[in-house]
MARBA-3410 file (N, C-alpha, C, O; in Angstrom, 1 decimal):
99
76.2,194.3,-47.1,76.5,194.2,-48.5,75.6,193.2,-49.2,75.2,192.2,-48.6 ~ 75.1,193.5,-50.5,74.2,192.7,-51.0,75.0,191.5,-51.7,76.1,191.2,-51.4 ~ 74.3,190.8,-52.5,74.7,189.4,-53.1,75.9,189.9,-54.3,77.1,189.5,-54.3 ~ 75.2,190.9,-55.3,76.4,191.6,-56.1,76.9,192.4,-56.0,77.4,192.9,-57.0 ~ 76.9,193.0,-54.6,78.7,193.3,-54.1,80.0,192.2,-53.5,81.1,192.5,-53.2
79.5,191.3,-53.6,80.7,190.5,-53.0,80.8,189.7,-54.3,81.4,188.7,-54.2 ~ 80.4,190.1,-55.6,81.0,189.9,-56.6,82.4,191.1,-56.6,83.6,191.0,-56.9 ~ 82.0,191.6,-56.3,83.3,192.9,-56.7,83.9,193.5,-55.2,83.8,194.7,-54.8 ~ 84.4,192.4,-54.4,85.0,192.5,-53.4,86.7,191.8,-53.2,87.0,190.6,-53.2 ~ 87.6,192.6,-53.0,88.8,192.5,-53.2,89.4,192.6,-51.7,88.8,193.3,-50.9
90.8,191.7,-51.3,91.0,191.7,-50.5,92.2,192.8,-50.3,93.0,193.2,-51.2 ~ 92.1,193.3,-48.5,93.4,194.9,-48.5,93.8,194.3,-47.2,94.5,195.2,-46.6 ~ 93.6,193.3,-46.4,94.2,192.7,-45.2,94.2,191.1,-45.1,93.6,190.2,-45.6 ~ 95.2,191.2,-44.2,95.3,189.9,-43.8,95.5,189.2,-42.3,96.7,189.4,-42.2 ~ 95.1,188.5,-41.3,95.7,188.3,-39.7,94.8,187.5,-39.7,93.7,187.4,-40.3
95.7,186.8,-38.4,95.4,185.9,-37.5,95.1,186.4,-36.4,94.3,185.8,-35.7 ~ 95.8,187.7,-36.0,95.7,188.5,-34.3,94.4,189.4,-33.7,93.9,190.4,-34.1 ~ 94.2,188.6,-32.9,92.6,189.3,-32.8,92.5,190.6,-32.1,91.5,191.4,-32.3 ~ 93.7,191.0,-31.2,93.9,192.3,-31.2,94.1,193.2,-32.6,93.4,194.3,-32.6 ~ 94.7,192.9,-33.6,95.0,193.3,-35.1,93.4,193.1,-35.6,92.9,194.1,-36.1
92.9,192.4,-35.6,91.6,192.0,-36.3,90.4,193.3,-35.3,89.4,193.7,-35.9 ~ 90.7,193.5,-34.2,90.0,194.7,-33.8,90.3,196.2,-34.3,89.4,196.9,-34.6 ~ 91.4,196.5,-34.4,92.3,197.3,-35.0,91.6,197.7,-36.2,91.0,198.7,-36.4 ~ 91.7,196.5,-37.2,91.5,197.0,-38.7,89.7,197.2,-38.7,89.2,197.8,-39.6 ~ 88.9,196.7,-37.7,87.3,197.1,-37.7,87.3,198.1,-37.1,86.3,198.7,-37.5
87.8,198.7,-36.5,87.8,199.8,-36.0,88.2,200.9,-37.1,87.4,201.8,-37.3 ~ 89.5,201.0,-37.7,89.8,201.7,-38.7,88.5,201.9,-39.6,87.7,202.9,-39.5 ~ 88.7,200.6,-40.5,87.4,200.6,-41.3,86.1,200.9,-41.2,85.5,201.3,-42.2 ~ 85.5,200.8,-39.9,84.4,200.9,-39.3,84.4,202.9,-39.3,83.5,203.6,-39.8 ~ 85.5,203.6,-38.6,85.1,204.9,-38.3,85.4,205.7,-40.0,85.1,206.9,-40.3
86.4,204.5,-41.1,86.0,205.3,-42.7,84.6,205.4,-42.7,84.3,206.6,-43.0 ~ 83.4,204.5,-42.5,82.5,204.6,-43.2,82.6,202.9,-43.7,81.6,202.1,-43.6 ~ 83.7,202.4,-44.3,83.8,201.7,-45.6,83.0,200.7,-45.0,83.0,200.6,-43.8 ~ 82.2,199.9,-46.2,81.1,198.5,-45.9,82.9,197.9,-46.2,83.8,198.3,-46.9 ~ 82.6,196.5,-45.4,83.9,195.3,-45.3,83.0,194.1,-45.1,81.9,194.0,-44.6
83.9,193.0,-45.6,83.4,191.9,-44.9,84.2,191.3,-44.7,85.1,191.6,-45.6 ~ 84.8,190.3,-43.7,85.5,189.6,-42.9,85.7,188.2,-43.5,84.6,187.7,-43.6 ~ 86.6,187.5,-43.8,86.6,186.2,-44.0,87.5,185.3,-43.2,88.6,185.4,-42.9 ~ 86.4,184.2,-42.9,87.2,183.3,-41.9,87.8,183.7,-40.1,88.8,183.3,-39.5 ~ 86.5,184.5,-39.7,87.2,184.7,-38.1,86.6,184.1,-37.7,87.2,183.7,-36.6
84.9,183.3,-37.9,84.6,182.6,-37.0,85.1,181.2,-37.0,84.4,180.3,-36.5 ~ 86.4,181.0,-37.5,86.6,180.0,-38.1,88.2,179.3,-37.3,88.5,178.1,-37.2 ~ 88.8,180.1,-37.0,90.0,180.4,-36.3,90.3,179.3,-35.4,91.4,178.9,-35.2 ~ 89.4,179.0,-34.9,89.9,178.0,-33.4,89.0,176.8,-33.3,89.0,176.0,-32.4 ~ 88.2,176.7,-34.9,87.1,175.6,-35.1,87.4,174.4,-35.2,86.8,173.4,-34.8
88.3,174.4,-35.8,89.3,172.6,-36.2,90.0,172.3,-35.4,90.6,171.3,-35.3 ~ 90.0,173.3,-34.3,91.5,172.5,-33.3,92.9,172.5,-33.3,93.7,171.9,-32.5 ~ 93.0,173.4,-34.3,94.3,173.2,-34.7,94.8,175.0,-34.1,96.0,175.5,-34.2 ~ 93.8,175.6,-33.7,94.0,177.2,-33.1,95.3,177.4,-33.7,95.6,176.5,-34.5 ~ 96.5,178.7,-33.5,96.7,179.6,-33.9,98.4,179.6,-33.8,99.2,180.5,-33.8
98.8,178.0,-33.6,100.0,177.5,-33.0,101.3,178.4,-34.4,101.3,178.5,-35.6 ~ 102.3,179.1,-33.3,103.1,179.2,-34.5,103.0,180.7,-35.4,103.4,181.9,-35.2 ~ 102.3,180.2,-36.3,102.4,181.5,-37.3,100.9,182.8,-37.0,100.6,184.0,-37.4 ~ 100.5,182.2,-36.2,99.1,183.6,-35.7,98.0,183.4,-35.9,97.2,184.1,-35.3 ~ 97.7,182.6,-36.8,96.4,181.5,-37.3,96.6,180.8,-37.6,97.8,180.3,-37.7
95.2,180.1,-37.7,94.7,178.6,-38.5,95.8,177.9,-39.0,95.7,178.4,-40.1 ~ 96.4,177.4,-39.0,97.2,176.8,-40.6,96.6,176.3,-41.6,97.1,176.3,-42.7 ~ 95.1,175.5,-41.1,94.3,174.9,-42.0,93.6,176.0,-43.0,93.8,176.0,-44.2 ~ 92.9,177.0,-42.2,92.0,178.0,-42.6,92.8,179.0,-43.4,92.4,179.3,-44.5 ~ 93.7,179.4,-43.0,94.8,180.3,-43.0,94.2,181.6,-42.3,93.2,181.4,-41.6
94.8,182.9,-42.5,94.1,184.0,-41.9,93.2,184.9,-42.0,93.1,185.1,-43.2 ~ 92.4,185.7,-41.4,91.3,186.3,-41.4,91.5,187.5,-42.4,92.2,188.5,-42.3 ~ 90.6,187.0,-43.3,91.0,188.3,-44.6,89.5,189.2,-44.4,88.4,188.7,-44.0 ~ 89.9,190.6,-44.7,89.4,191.7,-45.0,89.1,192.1,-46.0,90.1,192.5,-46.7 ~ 88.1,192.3,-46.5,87.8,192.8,-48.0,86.5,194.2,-47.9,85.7,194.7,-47.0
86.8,194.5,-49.0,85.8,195.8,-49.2,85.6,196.0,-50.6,86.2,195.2,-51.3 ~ 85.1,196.6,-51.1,84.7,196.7,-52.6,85.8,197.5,-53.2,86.7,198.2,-52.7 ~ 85.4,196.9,-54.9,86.9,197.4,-55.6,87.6,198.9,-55.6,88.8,199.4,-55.8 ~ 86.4,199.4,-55.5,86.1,200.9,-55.5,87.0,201.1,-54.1,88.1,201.4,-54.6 ~ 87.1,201.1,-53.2,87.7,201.4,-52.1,88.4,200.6,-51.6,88.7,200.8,-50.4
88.8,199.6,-52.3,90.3,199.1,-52.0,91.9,199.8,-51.6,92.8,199.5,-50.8 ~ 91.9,200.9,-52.6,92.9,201.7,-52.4,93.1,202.6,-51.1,94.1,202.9,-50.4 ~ 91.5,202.9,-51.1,91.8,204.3,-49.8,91.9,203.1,-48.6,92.6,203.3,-47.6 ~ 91.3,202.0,-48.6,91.2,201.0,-47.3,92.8,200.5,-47.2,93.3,200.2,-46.1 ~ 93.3,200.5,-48.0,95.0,199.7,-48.3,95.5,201.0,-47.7,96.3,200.8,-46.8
95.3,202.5,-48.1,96.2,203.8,-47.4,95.6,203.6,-45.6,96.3,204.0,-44.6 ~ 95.0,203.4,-45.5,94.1,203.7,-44.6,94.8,202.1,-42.9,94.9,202.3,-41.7 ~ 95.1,200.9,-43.7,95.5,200.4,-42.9,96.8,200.2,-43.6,96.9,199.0,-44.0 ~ 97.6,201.0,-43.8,99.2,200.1,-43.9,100.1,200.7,-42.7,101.3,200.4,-42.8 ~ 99.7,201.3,-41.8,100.4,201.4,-40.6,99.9,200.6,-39.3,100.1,200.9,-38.1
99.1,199.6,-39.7,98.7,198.7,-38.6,99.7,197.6,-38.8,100.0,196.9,-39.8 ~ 100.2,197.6,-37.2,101.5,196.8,-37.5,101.1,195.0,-36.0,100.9,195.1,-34.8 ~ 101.2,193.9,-36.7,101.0,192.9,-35.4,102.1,192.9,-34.6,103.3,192.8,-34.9 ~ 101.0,192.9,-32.9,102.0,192.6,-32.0,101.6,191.0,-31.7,100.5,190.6,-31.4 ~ 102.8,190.1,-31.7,102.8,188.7,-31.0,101.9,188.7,-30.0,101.8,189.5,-29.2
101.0,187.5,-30.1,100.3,187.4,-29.1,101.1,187.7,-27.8,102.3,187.5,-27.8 ~ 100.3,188.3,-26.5,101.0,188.1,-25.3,102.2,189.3,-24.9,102.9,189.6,-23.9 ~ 102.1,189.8,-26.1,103.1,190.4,-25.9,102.6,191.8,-26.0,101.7,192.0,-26.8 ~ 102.9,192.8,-25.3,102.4,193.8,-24.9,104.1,194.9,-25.0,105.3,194.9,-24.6 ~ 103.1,196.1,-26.0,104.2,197.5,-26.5,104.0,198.2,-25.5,102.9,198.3,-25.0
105.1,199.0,-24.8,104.8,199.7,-24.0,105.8,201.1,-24.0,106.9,200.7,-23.5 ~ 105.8,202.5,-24.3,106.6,203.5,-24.7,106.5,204.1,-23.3,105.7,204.5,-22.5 ~ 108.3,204.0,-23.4,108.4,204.7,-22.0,109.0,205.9,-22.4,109.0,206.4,-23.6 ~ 109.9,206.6,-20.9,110.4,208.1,-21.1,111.9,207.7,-21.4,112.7,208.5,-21.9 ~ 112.2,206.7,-21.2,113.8,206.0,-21.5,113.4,205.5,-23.1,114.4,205.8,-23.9
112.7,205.0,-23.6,113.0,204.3,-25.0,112.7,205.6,-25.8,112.5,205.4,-27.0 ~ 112.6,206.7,-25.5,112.9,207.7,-26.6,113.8,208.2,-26.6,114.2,208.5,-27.7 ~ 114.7,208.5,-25.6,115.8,208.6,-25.1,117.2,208.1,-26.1,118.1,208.7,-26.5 ~ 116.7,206.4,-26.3,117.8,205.6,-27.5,117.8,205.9,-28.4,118.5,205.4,-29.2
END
C-alpha cells in the first residue's frame, strides 16, 4: 500500500493470538484484500508479553486494517473467526455432537 492509502485505512480486527492473527492473514490474504497489520512486531518487545488478557497491555493488540472501501466485505468476511486461549486446543469429537 502506498503512503495515501494508509490515509484511508480503517480498522475491522483486533488480537493478541497469534494463532488468530494467522487465521485473519490467511482469510484476508486468499480475498485478495491489500491489509496492513499494526503492532505484531511489537507484542513481546517491552517485556511485558501477553500475561492475562492475550496481548501487550502496554501496546495493546494487533490491529488489522484495510482500506475504507473494503472494510465492510473484510468485517463480513472475518466475523466468524472466533479466539482460542492460548494453549488451549478445540478438538470435535463423535460424542460432542452427540450433546
Amino acid at each position: 500500500m502506498d503512503t495515501e492509502d494508509k490515509e484511508k485505512l480503517v480498522s475491522v480486527y483486533k488480537t493478541g493470538h497469534h494463532g488468530t492473527i494467522a487465521v485473519v492473514k490467511s482469510i484476508l490474504d486468499e480475498a485478495g484484500l491489500e491489509y496492513s497489520v499494526k503492532g505484531e512486531g511489537i507484542q513481546d518487545l517491552i517485556g511485558a508479553g501477553i500475561f492475562g488478557v492475550g496481548y501487550n497491555p502496554i501496546t495493546g493488540p494487533v490491529e488489522f486494517l484495510v482500506l475504507e472501501d473494503n472494510a465492510e466485505y473484510a468485517r463480513e468476511l472475518l466475523k466468524n473467526v472466533e479466539e482460542t486461549p492460548q494453549g488451549t486446543e478445540i478438538e470435535e469429537t463423535e460424542d460432542s455432537e452427540d450433546k
